[in-house]
ZAGU-525384 format. One record per residue (C-alpha): x, y, z. Coordinates in steps of 0.25 Angstrom, whole numbers, plus 5000, padded with zeros to 4 digits. Each point is the difference from the previous one (the first is absolute). Layout:
% ZAGU-525384
X;Y;Z $
...
% end
This chain:
% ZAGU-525384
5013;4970;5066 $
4988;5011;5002 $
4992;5002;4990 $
5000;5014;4993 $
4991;5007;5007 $
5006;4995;5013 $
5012;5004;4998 $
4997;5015;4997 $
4989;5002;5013 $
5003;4989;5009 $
4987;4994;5006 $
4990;5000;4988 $
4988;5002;5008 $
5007;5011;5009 $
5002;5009;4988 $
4986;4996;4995 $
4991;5003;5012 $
5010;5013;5005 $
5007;5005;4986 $
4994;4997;4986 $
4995;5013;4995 $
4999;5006;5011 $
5015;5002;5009 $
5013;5002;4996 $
5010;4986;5006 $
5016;4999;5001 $
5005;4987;5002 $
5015;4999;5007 $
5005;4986;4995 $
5013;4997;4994 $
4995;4989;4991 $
5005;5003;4985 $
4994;5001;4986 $
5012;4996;4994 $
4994;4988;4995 $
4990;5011;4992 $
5009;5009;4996 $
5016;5003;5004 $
5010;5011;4995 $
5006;4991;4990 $
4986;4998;4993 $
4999;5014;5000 $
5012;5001;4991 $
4996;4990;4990 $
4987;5008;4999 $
5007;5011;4996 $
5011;4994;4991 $
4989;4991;4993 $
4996;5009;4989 $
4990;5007;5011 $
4990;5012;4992 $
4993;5012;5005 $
4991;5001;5006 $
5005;4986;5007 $
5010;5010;5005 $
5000;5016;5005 $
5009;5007;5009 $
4994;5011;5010 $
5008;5009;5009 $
4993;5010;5010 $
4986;4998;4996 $
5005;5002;4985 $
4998;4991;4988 $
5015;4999;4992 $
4999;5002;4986 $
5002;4987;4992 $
5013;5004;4994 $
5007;5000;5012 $
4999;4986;5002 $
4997;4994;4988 $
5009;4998;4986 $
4996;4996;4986 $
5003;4987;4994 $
4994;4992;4989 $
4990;4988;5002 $
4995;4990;4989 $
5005;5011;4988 $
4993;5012;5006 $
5006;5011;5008 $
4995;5001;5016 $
5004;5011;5008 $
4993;4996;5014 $
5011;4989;5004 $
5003;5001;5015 $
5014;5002;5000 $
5007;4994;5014 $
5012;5010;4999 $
4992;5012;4999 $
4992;4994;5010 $
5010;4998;5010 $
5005;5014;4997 $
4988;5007;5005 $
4997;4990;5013 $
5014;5008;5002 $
4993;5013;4999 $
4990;4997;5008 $
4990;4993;4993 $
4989;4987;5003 $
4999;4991;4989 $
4984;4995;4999 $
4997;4985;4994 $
4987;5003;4997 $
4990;4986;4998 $
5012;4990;5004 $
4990;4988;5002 $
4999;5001;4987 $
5014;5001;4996 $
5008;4991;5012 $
4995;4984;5000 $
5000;5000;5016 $
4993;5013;5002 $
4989;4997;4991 $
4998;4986;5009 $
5000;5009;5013 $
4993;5008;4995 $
4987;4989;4993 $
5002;4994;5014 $
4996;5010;5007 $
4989;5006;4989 $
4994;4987;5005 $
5000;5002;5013 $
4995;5014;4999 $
4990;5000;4990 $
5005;5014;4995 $
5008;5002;4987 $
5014;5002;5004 $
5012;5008;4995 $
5016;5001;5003 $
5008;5010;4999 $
5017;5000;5005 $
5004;5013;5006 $
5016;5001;4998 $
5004;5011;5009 $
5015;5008;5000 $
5005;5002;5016 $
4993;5011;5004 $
4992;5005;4989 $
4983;5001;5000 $
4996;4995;4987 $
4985;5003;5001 $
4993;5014;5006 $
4990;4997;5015 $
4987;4994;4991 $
4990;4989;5002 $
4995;4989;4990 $
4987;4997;4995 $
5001;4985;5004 $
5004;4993;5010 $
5015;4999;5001 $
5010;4989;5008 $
5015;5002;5002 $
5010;4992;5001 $
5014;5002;5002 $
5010;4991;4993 $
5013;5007;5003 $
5007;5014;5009 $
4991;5008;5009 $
4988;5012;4996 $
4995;5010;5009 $
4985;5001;4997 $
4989;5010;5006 $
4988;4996;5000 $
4985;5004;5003 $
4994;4992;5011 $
5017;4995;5005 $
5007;5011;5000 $
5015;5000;4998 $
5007;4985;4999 $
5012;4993;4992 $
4998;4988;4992 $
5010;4989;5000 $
5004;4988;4991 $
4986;4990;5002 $
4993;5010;5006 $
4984;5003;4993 $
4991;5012;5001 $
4985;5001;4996 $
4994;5012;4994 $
4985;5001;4998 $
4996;5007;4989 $
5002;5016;5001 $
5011;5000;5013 $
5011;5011;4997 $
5014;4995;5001 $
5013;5005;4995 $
5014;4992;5002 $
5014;5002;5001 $
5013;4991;4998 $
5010;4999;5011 $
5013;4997;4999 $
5001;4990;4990 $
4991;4998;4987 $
4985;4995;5003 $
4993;4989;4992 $
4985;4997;5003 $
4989;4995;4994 $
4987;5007;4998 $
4989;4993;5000 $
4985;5006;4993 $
4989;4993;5005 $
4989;5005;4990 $
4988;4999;5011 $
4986;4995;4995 $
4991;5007;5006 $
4985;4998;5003 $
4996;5012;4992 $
5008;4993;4988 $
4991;4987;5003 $
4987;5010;4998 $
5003;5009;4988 $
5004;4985;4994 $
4986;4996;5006 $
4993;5012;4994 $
5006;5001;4986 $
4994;4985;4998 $
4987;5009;5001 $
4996;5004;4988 $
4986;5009;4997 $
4998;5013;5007 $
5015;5003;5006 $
5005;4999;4986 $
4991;5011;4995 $
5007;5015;4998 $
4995;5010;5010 $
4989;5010;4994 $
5004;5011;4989 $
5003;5012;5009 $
5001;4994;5013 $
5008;5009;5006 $
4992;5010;4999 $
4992;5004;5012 $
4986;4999;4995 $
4991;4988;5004 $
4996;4999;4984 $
5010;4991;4998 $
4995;4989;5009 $
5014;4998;5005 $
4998;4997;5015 $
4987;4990;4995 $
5010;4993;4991 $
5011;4998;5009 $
4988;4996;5010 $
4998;4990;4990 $
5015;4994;5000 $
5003;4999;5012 $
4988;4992;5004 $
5006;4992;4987 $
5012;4998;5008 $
4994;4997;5013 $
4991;4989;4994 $
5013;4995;4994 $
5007;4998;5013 $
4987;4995;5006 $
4999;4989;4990 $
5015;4995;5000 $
5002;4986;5003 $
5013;5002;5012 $
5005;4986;4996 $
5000;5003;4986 $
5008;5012;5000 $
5010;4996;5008 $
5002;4988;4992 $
5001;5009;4987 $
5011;5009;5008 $
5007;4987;5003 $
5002;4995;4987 $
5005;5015;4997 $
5011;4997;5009 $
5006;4988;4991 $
5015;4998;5005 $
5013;5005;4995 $
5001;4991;4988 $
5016;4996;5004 $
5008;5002;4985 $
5014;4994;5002 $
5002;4989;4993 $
4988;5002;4988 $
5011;5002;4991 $
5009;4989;5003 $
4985;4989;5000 $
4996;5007;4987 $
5014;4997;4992 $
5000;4986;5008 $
4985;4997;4993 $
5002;4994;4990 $
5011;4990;5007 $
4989;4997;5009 $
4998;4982;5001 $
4993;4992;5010 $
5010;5002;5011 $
5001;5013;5000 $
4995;5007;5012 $
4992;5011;5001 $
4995;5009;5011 $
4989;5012;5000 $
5007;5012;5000 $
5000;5010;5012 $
4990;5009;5002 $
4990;4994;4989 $
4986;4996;5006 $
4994;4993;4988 $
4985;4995;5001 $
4991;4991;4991 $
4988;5001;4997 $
4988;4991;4991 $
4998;5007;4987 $
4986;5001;4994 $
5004;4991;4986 $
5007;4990;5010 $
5014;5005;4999 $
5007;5002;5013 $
5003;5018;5002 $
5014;5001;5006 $
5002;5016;5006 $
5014;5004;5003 $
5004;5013;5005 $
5000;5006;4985 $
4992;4992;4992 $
4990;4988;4998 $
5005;4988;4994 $
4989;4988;4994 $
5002;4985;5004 $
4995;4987;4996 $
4992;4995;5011 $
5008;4988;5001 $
5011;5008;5004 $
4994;5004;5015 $
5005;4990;5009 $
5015;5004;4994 $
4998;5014;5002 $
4994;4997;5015 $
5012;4994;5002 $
5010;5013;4995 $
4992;5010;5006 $
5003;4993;5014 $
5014;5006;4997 $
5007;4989;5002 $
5013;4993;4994 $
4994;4991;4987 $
5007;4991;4991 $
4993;5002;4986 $
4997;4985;5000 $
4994;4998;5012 $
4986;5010;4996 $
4989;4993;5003 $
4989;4996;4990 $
5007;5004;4985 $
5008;4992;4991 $
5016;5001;4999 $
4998;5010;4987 $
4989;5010;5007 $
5010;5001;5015 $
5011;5006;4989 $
4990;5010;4993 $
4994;5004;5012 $
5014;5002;5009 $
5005;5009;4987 $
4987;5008;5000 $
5001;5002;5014 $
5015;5005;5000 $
4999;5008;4987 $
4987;5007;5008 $
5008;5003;5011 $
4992;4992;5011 $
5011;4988;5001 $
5016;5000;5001 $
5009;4990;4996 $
5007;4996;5012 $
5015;4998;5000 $
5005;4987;4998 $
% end
């Protein structure tokens, strides 16, 4: 199968030399997303317990208050009266409604892997939002976003207009891109619209500067002159500012290219994958030397010599210390393959079991399934 990115722009290098950030795409494929998201997961998100803000109905450009969709209940002893409730929710799709899953890669297992897949591919953050459309209703007012936006239809048709493509109609596996600031509005034919809506939180290169500059400390962190407003050369305002900028030029000047864009790339540490961290963690203790265990998706972990001789291990949240001994085992787990707890290299039996249960309670291993 494609991956991700394929799968929402076609030819990768097509949509990079002729589209990103620049041009609006639509793709006319049939191909479908169901494998991401289908109708059926749609309603066990919203039969699961779901919460605002993971939910909120709009109609017309108009945010629904909470009460129309939402019922109180109890949870763990106290009461809660933002609980998604799918009757009501049903009732007003009815009316004329779209129902919004806001952040669903954080909430659906298989939109959270499309979506860290493609988060890799990229190199921008990403976000997923579900738009769940009544026939013939227009959740949203004509807008444009502040990122970048991808859109791809699950199920039923939406008319969409469109800066830069005029009128069109997407279809079930048909994509749309939308760099950041094009003005769109969309419209639900005749029968109820689910697509995705895909944020691509662009980095830009001014990002990569201002990051540069803030590592510059002296002069640019200096408060401008008392009175600086004021239109009188006695507060030496236009020297002083003379004065920083040349700060900042000198910065830039100075910056090693290689340096910074190896900082920005460890920025950019992928989408730590966490299904399964539950099940490993209660499995820990059970671990034995044939269990296997696997690095878990989306970790990238590194090791590095410490200065007392000890081994620095960095996850994605935190740093962990290591007996030296230990390197040629953890070389071996970082690789990402499958590893039976017996087979690490260069500890004894006792030290595999200690390691493996750090590992899986730190959330950089999980127990595979036997």
């Amino acid at each position: 199968m494609p991956g991700a990115l394929e799968r929402c722009v076609g030819d990768v290098r097509t949509f990079a030399a002729d589209h990103w950030g620049r041009t609006p795409l639509h793709r006319r494929t049939d191909e479908p997303f169901d494998d991401v998201l289908s109708v059926d997961d749609i309603d066990a998100l919203l039969t699961s317990a779901a919460r605002r803000p993971e939910v909120r109905l709009v109609r017309d450009g108009t945010t629904l208050d909470p009460r129309a969709y939402t019922s109180m209940t109890r949870l763990g002893g106290r009461s809660v009266d933002d609980l998604v409730d799918p009757t009501k929710v049903a009732d007003r799709m009815a009316e004329g409604a779209t129902v919004v899953l806001q952040s669903v890669h954080r909430t659906w297992p298989a939109v959270s892997r499309f979506a860290a897949e493609l988060e890799q591919q990229v190199s921008h953050p990403v976000q997923v939002n579900v738009y769940v459309t009544p026939p013939g209703a227009a959740g949203l007012a004509p807008h444009s976003d502040e990122h970048d936006v991808i859109v791809c239809q699950l199920h039923g048709h939406k008319a969409w207009t469109v800066d830069g493509l005029g009128e069109l109609t997407l279809s079930p596996g048909n994509t749309m891109y939308l760099p950041t600031g094009t003005r769109h509005s969309a419209t639900a034919q005749d029968q109820a619209s689910v697509h995705l809506t895909i944020g691509l939180l662009r980095i830009t290169y001014r990002d990569v500067v201002q990051r540069l500059l803030a590592r510059s400390s002296g002069v640019l962190d200096q408060p401008l002159p008392l009175g600086w407003a004021a239109d009188s050369p006695t507060t030496g305002f236009e020297d002083a500012l003379a004065t920083a900028l040349e700060h900042a030029g000198k910065a830039l000047d100075v910056a090693d290219v290689s340096e910074v864009a190896d900082r920005e790339r460890r920025r950019r540490r992928p989408r730590p994958e966490h299904g399964g961290r539950i099940a490993s963690t209660i499995r820990a203790a059970d671990i034995d030397g044939s269990t296997i265990v696997r690095l878990r998706p989306g970790t990238a972990p590194t090791v590095e010599d410490g200065a007392d001789g000890a081994l620095r291990l960095q996850l994605s949240d935190r740093r962990l210390r290591l007996p030296a001994v230990a390197r040629a085992a953890l070389e071996v787990l970082c690789a990402g393959s499958l590893v039976r707890v017996d087979e690490l290299p260069s500890i004894d039996a006792e030290s595999r079991l200690v390691l493996a249960r750090r590992l899986v309670r730190e959330g950089m291993l999980l127990v595979a399934p036997a």
